[in-house]
Every structure is written in structure tokens, then in C-alpha cells.
PASEBA-1860 file (N, C-alpha, C; in nm, 3 decimals):
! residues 280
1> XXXXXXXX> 0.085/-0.120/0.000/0.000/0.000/0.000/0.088/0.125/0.000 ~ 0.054/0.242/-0.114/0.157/0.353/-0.044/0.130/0.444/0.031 ~ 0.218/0.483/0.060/0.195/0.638/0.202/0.156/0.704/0.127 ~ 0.091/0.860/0.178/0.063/0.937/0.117/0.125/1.014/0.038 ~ 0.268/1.001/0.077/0.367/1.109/0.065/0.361/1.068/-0.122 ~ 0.417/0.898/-0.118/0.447/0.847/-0.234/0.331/0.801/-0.339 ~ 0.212/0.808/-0.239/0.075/0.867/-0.358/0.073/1.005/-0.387 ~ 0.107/1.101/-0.307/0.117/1.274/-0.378/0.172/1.242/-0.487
9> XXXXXXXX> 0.353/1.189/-0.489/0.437/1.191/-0.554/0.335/1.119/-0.733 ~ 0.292/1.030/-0.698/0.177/0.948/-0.803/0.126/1.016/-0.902 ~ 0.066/1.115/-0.804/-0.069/1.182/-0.886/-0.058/1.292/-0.940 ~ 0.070/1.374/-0.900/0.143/1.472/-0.920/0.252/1.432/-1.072 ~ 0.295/1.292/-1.111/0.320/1.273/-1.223/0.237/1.236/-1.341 ~ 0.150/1.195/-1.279/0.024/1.176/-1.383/-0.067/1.259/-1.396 ~ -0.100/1.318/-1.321/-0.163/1.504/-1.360/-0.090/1.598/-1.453 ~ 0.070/1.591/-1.443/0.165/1.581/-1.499/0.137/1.598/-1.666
17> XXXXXXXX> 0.125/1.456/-1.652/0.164/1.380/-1.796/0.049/1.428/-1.843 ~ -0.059/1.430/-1.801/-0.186/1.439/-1.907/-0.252/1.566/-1.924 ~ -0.168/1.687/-1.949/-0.187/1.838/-2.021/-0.233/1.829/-2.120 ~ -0.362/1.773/-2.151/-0.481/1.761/-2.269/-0.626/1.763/-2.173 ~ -0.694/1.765/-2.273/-0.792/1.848/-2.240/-0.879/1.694/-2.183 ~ -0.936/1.726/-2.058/-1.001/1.612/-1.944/-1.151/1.609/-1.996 ~ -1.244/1.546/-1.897/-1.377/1.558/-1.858/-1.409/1.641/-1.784 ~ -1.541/1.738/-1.845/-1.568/1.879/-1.723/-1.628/1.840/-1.592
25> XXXXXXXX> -1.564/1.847/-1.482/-1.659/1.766/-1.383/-1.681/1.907/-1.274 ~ -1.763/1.889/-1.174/-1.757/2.017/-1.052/-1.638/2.058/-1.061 ~ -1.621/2.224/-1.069/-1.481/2.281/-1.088/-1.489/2.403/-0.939 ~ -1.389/2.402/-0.945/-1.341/2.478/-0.777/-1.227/2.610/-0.845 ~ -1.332/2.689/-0.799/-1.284/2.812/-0.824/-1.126/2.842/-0.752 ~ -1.050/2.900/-0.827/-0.922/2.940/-0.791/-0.815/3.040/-0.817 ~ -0.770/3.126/-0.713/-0.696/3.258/-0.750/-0.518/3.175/-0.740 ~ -0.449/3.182/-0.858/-0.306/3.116/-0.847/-0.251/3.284/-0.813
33> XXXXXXXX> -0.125/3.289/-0.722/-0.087/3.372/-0.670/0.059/3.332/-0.730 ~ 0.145/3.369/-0.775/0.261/3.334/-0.857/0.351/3.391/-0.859 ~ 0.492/3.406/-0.831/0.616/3.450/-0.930/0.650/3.425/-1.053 ~ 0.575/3.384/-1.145/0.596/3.310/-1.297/0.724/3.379/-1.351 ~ 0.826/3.337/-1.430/0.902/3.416/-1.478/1.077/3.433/-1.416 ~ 1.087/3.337/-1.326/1.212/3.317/-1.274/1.270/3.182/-1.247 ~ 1.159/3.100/-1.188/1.207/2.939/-1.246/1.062/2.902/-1.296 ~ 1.084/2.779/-1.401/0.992/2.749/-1.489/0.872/2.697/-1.465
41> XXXXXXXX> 0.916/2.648/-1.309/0.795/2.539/-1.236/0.669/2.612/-1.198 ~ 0.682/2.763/-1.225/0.544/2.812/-1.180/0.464/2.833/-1.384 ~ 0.542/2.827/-1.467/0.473/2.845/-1.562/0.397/2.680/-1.632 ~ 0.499/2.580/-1.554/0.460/2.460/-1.559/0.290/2.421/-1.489 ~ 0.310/2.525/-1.359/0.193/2.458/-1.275/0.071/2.557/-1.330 ~ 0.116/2.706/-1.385/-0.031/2.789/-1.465/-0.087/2.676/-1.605 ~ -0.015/2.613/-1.627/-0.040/2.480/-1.734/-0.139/2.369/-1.660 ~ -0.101/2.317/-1.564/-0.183/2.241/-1.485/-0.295/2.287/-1.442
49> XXXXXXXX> -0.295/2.427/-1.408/-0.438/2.447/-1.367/-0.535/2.486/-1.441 ~ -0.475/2.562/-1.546/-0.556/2.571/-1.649/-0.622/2.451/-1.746 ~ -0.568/2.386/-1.741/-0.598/2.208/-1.800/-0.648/2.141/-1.708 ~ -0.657/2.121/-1.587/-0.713/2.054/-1.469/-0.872/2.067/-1.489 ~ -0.937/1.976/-1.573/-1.073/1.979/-1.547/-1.163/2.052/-1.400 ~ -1.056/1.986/-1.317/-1.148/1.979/-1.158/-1.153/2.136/-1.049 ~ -1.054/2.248/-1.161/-1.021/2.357/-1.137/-1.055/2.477/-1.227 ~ -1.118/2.562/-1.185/-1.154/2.677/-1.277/-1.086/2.810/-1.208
57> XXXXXXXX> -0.930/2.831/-1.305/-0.846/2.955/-1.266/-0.977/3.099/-1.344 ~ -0.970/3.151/-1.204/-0.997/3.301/-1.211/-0.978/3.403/-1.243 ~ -0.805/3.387/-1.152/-0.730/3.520/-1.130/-0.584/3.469/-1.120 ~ -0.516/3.537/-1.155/-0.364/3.490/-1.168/-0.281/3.639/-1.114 ~ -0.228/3.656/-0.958/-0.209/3.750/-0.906/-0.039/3.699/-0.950 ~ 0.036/3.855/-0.950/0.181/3.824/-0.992/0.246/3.917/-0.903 ~ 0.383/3.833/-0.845/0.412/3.901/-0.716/0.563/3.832/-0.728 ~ 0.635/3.893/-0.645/0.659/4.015/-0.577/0.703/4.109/-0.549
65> XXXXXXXX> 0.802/4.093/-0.706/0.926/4.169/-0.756/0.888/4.207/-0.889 ~ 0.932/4.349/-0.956/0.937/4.315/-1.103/0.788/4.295/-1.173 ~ 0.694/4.344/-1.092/0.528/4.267/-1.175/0.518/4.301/-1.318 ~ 0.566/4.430/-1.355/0.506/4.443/-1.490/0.555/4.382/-1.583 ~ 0.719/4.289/-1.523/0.751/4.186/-1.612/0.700/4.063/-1.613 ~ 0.659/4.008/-1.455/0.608/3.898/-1.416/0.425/3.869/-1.509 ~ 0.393/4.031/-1.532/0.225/4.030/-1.568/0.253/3.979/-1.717 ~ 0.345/4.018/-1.772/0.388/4.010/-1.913/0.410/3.856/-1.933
73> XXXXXXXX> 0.478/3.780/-1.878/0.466/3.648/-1.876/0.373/3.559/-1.867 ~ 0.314/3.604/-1.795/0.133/3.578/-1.727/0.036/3.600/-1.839 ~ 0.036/3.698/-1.905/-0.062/3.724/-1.999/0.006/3.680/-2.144 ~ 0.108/3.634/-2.175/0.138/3.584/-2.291/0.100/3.426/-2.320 ~ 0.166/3.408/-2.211/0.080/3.277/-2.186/-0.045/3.199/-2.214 ~ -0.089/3.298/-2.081/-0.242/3.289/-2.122/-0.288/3.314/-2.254 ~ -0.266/3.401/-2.334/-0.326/3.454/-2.458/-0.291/3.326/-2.565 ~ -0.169/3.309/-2.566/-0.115/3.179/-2.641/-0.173/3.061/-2.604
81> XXXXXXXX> -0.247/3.063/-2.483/-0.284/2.871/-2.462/-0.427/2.905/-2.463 ~ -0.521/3.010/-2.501/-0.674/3.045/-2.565/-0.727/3.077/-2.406 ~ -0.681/3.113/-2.294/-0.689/3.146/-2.165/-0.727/3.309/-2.121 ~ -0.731/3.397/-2.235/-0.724/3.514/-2.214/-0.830/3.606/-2.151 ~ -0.970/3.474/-2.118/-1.048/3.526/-2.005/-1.019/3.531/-1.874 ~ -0.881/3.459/-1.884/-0.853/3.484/-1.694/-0.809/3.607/-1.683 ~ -0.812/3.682/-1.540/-0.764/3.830/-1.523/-0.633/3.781/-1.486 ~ -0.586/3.920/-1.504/-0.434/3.907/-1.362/-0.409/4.057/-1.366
89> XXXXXXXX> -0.392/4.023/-1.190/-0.356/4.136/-1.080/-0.243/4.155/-1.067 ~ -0.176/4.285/-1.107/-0.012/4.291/-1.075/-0.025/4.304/-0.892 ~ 0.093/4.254/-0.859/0.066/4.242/-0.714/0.160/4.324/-0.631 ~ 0.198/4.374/-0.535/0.306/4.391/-0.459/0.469/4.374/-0.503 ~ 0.519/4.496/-0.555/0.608/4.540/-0.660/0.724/4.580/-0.523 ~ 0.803/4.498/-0.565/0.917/4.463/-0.479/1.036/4.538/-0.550 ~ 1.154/4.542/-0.540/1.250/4.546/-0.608/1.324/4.474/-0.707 ~ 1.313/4.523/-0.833/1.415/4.451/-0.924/1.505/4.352/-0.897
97> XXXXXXXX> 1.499/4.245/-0.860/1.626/4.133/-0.861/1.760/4.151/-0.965 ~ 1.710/4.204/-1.093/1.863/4.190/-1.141/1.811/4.083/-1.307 ~ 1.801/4.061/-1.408/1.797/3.982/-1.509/1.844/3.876/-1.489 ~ 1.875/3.789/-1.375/1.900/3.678/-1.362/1.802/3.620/-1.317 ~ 1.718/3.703/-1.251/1.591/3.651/-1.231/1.463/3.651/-1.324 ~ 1.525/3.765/-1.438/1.399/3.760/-1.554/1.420/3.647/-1.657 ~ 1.431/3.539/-1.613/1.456/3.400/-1.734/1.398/3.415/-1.883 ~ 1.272/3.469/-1.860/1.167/3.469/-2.011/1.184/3.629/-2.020
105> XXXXXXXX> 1.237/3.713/-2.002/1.265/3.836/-2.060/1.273/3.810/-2.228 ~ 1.336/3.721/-2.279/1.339/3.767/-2.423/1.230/3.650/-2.475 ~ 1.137/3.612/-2.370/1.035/3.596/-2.477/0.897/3.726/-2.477 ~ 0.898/3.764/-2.346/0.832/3.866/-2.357/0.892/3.993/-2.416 ~ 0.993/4.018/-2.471/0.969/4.142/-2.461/0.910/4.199/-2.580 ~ 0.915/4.160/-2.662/0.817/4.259/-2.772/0.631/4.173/-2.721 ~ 0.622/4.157/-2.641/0.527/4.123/-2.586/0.407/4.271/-2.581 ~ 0.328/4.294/-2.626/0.228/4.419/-2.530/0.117/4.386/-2.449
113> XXXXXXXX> 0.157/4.399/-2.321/0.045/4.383/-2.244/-0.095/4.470/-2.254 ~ -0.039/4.611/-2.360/-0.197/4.665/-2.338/-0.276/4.605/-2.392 ~ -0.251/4.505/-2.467/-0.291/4.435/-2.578/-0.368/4.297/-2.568 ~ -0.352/4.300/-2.425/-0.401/4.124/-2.348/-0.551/4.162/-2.363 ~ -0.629/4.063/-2.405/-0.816/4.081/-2.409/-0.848/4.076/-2.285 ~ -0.815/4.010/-2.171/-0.874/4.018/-2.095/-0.832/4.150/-1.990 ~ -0.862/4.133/-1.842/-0.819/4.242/-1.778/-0.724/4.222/-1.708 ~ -0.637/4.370/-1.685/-0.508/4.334/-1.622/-0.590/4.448/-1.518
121> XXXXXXXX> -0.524/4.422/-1.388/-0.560/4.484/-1.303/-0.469/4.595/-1.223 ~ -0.450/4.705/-1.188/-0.308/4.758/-1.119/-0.289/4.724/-1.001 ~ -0.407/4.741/-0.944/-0.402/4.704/-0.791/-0.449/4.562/-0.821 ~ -0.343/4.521/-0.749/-0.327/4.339/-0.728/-0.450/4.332/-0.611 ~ -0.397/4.414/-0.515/-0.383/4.403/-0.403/-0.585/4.417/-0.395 ~ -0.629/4.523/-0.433/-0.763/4.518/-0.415/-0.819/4.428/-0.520 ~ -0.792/4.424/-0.636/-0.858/4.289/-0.744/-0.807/4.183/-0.668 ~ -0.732/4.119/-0.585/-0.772/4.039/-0.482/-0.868/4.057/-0.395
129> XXXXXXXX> -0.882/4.120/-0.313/-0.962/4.125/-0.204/-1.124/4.146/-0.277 ~ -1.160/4.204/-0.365/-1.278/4.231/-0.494/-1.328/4.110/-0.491 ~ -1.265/4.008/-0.534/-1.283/3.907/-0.610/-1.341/3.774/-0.548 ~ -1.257/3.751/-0.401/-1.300/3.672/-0.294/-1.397/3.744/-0.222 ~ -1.422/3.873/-0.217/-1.524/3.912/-0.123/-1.691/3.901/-0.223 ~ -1.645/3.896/-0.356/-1.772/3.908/-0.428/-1.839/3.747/-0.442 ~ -1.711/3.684/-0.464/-1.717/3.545/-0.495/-1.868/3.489/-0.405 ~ -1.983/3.394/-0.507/-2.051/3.323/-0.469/-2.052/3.191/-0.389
137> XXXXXXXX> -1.923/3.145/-0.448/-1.876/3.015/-0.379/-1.726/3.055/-0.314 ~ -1.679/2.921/-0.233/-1.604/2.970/-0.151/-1.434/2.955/-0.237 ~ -1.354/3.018/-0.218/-1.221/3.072/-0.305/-1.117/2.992/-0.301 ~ -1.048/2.838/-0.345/-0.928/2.856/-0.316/-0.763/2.916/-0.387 ~ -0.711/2.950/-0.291/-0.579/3.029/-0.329/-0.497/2.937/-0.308 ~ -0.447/2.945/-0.393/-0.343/2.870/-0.440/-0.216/2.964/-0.460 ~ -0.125/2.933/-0.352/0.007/3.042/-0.365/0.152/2.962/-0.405 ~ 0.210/2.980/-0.466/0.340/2.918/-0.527/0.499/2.974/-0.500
145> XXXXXXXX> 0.453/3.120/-0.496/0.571/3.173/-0.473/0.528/3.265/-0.361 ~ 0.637/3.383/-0.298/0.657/3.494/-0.187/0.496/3.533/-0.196 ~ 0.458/3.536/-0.014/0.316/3.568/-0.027/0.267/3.717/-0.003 ~ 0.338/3.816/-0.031/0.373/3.977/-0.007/0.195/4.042/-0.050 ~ 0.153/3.995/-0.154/0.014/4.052/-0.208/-0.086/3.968/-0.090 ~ -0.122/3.866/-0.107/-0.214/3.814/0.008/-0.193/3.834/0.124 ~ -0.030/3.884/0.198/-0.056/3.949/0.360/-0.121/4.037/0.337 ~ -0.059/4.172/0.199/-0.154/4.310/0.206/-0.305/4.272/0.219
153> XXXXXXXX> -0.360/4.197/0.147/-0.500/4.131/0.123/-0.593/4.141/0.200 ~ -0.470/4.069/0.337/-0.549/4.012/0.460/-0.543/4.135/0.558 ~ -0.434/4.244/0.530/-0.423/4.346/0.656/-0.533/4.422/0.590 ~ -0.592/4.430/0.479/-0.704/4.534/0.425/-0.829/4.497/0.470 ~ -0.824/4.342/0.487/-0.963/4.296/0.478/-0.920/4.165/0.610 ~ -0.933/4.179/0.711/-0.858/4.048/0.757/-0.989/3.930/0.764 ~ -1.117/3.968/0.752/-1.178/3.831/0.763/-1.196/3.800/0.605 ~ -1.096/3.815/0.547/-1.126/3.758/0.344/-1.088/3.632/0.426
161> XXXXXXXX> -1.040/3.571/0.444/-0.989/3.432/0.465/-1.125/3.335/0.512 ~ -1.194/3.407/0.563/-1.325/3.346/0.600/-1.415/3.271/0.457 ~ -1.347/3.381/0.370/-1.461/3.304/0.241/-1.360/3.238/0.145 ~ -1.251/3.136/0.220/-1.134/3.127/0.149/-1.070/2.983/0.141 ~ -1.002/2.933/0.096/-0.930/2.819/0.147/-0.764/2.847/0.055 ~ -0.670/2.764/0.186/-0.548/2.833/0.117/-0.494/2.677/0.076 ~ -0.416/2.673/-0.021/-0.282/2.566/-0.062/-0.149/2.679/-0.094 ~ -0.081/2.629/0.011/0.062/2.703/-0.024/0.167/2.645/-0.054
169> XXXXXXXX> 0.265/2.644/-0.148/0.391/2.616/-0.140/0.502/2.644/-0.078 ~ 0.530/2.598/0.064/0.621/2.671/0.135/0.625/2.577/0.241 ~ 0.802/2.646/0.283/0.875/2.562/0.407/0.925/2.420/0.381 ~ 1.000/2.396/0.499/1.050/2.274/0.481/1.083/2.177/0.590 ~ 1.043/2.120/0.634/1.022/2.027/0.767/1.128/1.929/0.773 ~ 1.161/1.810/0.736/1.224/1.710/0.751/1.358/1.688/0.634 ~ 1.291/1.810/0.532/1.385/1.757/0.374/1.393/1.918/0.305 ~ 1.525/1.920/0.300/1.517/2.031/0.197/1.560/2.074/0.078
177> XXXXXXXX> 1.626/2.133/-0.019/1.654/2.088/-0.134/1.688/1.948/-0.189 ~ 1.670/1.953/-0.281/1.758/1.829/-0.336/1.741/1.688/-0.242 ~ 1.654/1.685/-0.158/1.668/1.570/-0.029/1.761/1.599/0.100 ~ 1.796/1.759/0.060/1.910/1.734/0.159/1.836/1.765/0.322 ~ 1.925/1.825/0.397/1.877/1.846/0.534/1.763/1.970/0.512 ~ 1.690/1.996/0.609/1.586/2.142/0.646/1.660/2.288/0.570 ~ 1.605/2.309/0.514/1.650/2.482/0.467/1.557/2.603/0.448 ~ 1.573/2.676/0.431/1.544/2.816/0.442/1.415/2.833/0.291
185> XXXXXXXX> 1.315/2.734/0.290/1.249/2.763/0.129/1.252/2.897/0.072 ~ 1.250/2.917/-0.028/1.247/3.078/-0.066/1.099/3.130/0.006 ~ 0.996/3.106/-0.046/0.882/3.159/-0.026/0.834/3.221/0.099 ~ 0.900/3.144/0.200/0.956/3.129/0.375/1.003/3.280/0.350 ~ 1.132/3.247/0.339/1.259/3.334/0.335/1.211/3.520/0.301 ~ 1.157/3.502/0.168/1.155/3.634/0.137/1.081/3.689/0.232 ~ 0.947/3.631/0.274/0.836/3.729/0.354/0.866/3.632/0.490 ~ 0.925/3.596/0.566/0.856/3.552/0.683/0.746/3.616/0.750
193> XXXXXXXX> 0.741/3.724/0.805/0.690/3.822/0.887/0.498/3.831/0.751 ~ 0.542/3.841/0.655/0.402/3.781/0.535/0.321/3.677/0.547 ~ 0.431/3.560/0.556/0.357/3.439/0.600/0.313/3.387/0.718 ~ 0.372/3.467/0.862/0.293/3.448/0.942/0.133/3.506/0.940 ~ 0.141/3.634/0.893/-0.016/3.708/0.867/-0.097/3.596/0.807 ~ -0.072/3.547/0.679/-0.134/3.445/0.565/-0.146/3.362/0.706 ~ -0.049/3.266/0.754/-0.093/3.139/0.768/-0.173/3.137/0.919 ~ -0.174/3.227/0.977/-0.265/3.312/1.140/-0.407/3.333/1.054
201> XXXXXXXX> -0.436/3.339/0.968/-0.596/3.412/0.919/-0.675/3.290/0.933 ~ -0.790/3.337/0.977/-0.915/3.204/0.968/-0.990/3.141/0.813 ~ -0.848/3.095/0.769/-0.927/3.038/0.632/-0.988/2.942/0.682 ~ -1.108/2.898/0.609/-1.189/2.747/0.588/-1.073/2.658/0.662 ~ -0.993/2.625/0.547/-0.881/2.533/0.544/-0.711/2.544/0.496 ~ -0.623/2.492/0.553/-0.569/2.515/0.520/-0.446/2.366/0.466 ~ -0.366/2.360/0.375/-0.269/2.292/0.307/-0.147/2.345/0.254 ~ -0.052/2.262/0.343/0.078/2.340/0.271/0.142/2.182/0.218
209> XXXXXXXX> 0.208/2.261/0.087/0.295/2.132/-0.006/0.464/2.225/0.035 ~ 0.568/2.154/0.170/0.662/2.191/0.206/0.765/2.151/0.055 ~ 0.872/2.163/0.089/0.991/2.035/0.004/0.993/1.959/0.043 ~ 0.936/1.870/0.159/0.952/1.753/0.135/0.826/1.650/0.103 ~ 0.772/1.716/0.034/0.638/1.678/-0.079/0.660/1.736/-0.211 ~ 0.740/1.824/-0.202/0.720/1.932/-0.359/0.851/1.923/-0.455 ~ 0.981/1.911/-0.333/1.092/1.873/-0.398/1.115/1.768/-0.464 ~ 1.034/1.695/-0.502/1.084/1.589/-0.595/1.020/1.500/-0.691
217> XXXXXXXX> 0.914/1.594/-0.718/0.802/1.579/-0.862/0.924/1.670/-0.972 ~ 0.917/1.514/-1.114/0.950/1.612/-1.197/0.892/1.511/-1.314 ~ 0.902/1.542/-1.443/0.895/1.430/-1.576/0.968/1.433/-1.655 ~ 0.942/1.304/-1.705/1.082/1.270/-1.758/1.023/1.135/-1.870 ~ 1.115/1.074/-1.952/1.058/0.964/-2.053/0.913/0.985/-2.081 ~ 0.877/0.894/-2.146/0.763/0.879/-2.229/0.629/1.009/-2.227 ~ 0.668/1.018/-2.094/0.541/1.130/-2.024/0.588/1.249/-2.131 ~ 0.698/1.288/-2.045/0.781/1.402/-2.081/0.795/1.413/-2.257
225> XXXXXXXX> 0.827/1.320/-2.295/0.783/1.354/-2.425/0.705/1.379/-2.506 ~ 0.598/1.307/-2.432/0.457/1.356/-2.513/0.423/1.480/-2.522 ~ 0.475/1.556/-2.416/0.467/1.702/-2.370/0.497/1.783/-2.454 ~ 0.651/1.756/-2.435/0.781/1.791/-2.555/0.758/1.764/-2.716 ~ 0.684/1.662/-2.755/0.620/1.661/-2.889/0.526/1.680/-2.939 ~ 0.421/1.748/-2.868/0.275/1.828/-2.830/0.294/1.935/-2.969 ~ 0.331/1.943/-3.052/0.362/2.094/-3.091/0.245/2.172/-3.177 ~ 0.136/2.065/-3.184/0.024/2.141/-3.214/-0.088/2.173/-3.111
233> XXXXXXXX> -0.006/2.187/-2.993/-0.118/2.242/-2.893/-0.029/2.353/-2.842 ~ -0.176/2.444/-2.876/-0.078/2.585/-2.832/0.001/2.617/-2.658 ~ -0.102/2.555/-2.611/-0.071/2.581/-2.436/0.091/2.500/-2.465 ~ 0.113/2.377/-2.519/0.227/2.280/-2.496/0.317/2.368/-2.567 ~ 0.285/2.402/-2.641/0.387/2.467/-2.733/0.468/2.594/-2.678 ~ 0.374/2.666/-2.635/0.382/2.771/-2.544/0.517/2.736/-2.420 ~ 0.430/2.665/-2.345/0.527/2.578/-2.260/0.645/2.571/-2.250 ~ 0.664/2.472/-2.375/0.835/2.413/-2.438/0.891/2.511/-2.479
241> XXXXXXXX> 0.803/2.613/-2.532/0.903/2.707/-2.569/0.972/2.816/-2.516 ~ 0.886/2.825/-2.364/0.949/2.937/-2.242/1.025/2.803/-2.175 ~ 1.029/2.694/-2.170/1.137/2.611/-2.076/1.271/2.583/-2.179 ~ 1.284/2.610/-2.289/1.412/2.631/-2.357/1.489/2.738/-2.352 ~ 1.398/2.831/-2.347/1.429/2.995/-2.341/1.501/3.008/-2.210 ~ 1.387/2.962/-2.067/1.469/2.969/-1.970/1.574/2.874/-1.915 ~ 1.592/2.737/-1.962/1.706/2.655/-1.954/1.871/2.726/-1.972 ~ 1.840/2.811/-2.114/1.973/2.889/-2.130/1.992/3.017/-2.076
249> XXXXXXXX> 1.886/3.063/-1.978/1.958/3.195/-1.942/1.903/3.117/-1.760 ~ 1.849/3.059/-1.707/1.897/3.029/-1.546/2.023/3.028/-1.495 ~ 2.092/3.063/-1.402/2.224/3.022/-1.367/2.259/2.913/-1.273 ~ 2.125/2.882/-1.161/2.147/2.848/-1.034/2.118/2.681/-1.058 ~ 2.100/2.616/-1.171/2.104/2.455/-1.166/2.175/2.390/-1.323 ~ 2.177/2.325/-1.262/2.253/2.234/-1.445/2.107/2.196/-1.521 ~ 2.068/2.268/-1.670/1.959/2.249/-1.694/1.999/2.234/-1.909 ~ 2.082/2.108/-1.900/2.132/2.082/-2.050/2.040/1.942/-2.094
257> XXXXXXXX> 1.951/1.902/-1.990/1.864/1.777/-2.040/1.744/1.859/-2.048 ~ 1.711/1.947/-2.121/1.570/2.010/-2.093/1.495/1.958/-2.222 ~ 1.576/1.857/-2.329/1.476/1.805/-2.434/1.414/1.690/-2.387 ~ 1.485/1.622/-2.281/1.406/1.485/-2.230/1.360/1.474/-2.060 ~ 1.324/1.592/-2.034/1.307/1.586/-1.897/1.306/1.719/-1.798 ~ 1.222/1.771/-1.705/1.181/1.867/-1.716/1.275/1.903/-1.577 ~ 1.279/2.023/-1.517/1.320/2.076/-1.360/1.275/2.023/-1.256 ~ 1.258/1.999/-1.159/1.210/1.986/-1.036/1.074/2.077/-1.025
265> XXXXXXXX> 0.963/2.010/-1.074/0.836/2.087/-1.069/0.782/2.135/-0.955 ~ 0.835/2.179/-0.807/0.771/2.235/-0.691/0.637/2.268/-0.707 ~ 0.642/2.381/-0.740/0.492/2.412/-0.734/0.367/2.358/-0.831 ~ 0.381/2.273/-0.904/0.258/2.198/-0.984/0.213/2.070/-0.868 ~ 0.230/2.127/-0.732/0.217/2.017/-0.614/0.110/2.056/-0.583 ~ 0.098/2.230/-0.565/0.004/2.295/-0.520/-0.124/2.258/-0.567 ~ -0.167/2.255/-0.658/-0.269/2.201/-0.757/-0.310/2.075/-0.722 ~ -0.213/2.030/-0.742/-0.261/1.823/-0.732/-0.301/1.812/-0.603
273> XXXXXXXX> -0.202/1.905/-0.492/-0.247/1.874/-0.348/-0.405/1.874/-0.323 ~ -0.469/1.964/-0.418/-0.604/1.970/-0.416/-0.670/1.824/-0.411 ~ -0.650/1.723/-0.594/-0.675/1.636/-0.622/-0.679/1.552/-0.516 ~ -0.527/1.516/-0.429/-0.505/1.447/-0.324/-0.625/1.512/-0.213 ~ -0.676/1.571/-0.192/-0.729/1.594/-0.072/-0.873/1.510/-0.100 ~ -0.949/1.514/-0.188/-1.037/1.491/-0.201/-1.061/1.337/-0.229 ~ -0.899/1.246/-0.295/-0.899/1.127/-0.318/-0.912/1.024/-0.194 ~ -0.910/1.094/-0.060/-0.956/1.015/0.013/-0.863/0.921/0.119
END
């Protein structure tokens, strides 16, 4: 029988593998809260949710550095994979990191965001709080990267969490990079003093996918190729073609197998963690 850990690990490669279009079944509304645009695994997991039958993306908030590059990534995307009814909220505009952190800079840049059909929002920060407070059914957020826009969220509005449920990507308990010992997750790291606000609020519920659930989903063979040879689907295409782009300009991992096998997908955990909750 397996543990849960190594059924996450399961369902998280086969959710994975099958970025084609599902059966429409009850869909659960969802705001993805993102850094897209610095490692690939968050443009991997806006792929998953947008393809996830069992999920209907809303809002795609972009945070926490850099947004009007991060929105630019966000909305190309989207526009390229036929998605361009989702909104996105630029979020909580941090400081410039430096072009080592803009990986897809040269796919966006002749990019125009005025140009996205759907709506871009300026204030992240209130087209969040708008959105869950209007919402008919109840919200989950789904956060992947630094949670800087949803503390503001919660200090504006602190009972939004009431009409809310969170999945976060963050921290690290027993395992931390790579398998190694406990470390410092980024998402942790940048905001601590953020994520205590977020994870203190009275959501519904709450789920966190640490590293040592998230660190070690990735694809690879047969899966991975199907992906990789997708090239008449625009979302796939889309895809492969910002994880080549950013393979050669990342600095911080060895990333020369990117035709047969993908990064360390962290955050496409967030998502599935959903799946897993409900599988029982």
C-alpha cells in the first residue's frame, strides 16, 4: 500500500503527464498567486491548472518583484494557450532582482500587455480582495511563490480568509533541497513576517505542499515527451518554448537535459495537493 507522501508523488506525475484536455466535472474556483518568470515550475503549474478539469483559474495574481515583467509572462501565456479570459492582478512590486531573475525576458519582450483581451488589473492588491469578497462560492488560493500581495489582502480585509481556502507552497520540515537536510524555502525566506499574517488568518482550510512533498516531482521519458512533442497544442507549445528559453539563461542549476526531462516541478504540487485531498 503507499503512504501518502508516495501517492502525492503518483498523482502529481500523472496530472503531470496528461496536459490535454479532461472531462468537465464540478470545478473549484481558484486565484493562483505566482512569481511566474524566474524558475519554470510556476509556468509549468499555470499549465496544470488551467488544464485541470477539476479547477476553474480566475485570477492569476503576480508578485513580488518586477510585476510588470512577471504580468507580461502571465498574460502571454495565457493569450497563447486560448486562456485570455482569466484576469491578472499585478501584485506587490518589490525590487528589481537583477535579469538573472527575468529567465523569459526575451520571450516577452516585444510582448504588449496593453494588448491582453482580458483584464489586467493595477491594484493586485484590491482585485484580490474584490474578487474573494464578491465570490458566490467559496475561493481557493493557491500560492506558489513569496506571499507579499495576500498578507496586504489580509491586513485590508482580515476576515477575506473566511470566504477562502489556502494551498501554499512553502517551508521545509524534515527535507530540503535536493533531499538534503531542512532549509530556508524561498517563499519562507523572502516574507517571513508575510507568512505568518497568511498562515494566522481564519481560512476554511488550510494545506501546505513543504519540500519535502514538492521537492521531488518532476517528468521525464515517455510522459515528458509527449509534452515535448505536443507541438500542435498551443498551451504545450507555449510551454516548451518558455522552458528552452529559460534553460539557457537560469544560472542556479545544471539544466542541458531540458529536451528529455523537465526541472524539479515544486509548485505543480500545489494544484494536485487539491486532487489528493479529495482522493480520500
Amino acid at each position: 500500500m503507499k503512504t501518502p507522501f508516495r501517492r502525492l508523488l503518483t498523482l502529481a506525475t500523472l496530472a503531470l503527464s496528461v496536459l490535454v484536455p479532461g472531462t468537465i466535472q464540478a470545478r473549484t474556483p481558484v486565484v493562483l498567486v505566482t512569481d511566474i518568470g524566474t524558475d519554470i515550475d510556476d509556468t509549468w503549474a499555470l499549465a496544470l491548472a488551467l488544464r485541470s478539469p477539476e479547477l476553474d483559474l480566475k485570477l492569476v495574481v503576480v508578485d513580488p518583484a518586477d510585476t510588470a515583467y512577471r504580468a507580461k509572462v502571465a498574460a502571454k501565456f495565457l493569450e497563447a494557450s486560448g486562456h485570455a479570459a482569466v484576469e491578472i492582478a499585478i501584485g506587490d512590486n518589490g525590487p528589481v532582482n537583477g535579469d538573472q531573475e527575468r529567465t523569459l525576458l526575451s520571450w516577452v519582450e516585444h510582448y504588449d500587455i496593453g494588448k491582453y483581451p482580458g483584464r489586467v488589473y493595477a491594484d493586485g492588491v484590491g482585485a484580490l480582495v474584490d474578487f474573494i469578497q464578491t465570490s458566490k462560492e467559496p475561493v481557493t488560493v493557491i500560492s506558489i511563490g513569496p506571499i507579499n500581495t495576500l498578507a496586504l489582502a489580509l491586513k485590508r480585509d482580515p476576515k477575506l480568509a473566511t470566504k477562502g481556502r489556502l494551498v501554499a507552497v512553502c517551508g521545509s520540515f524534515d527535507v530540503g533541497y535536493s533531499g538534503g537536510p531542512p532549509a530556508a524555502e524561498t517563499n519562507v525566506r523572502v516574507n517571513p513576517e508575510g507568512l505568518r499574517t497568511v498562515l494566522a488568518a481564519p481560512w476554511k482550510d488550510v494545506l501546505l505542499t513543504p519540500l519535502d512533498t514538492c521537492g521531488s516531482v518532476g517528468l521525464a521519458g515517455e510522459r515528458y515527451h509527449a509534452i515535448w512533442s505536443a507541438t500542435s497544442d498551443p498551451m504545450l507549445r507555449a510551454l516548451i518554448e518558455s522552458y528552452c528559453i529559460f534553460a539557457l539563461q537560469q544560472t542556479w542549476t545544471v539544466c542541458d537535459d531540458f529536451a528529455t526531462r523537465s526541472t524539479t516541478l515544486f509548485d505543480c504540487v500545489g494544484g494536485v495537493s487539491l486532487l489528493f485531498r479529495g482522493a480520500g
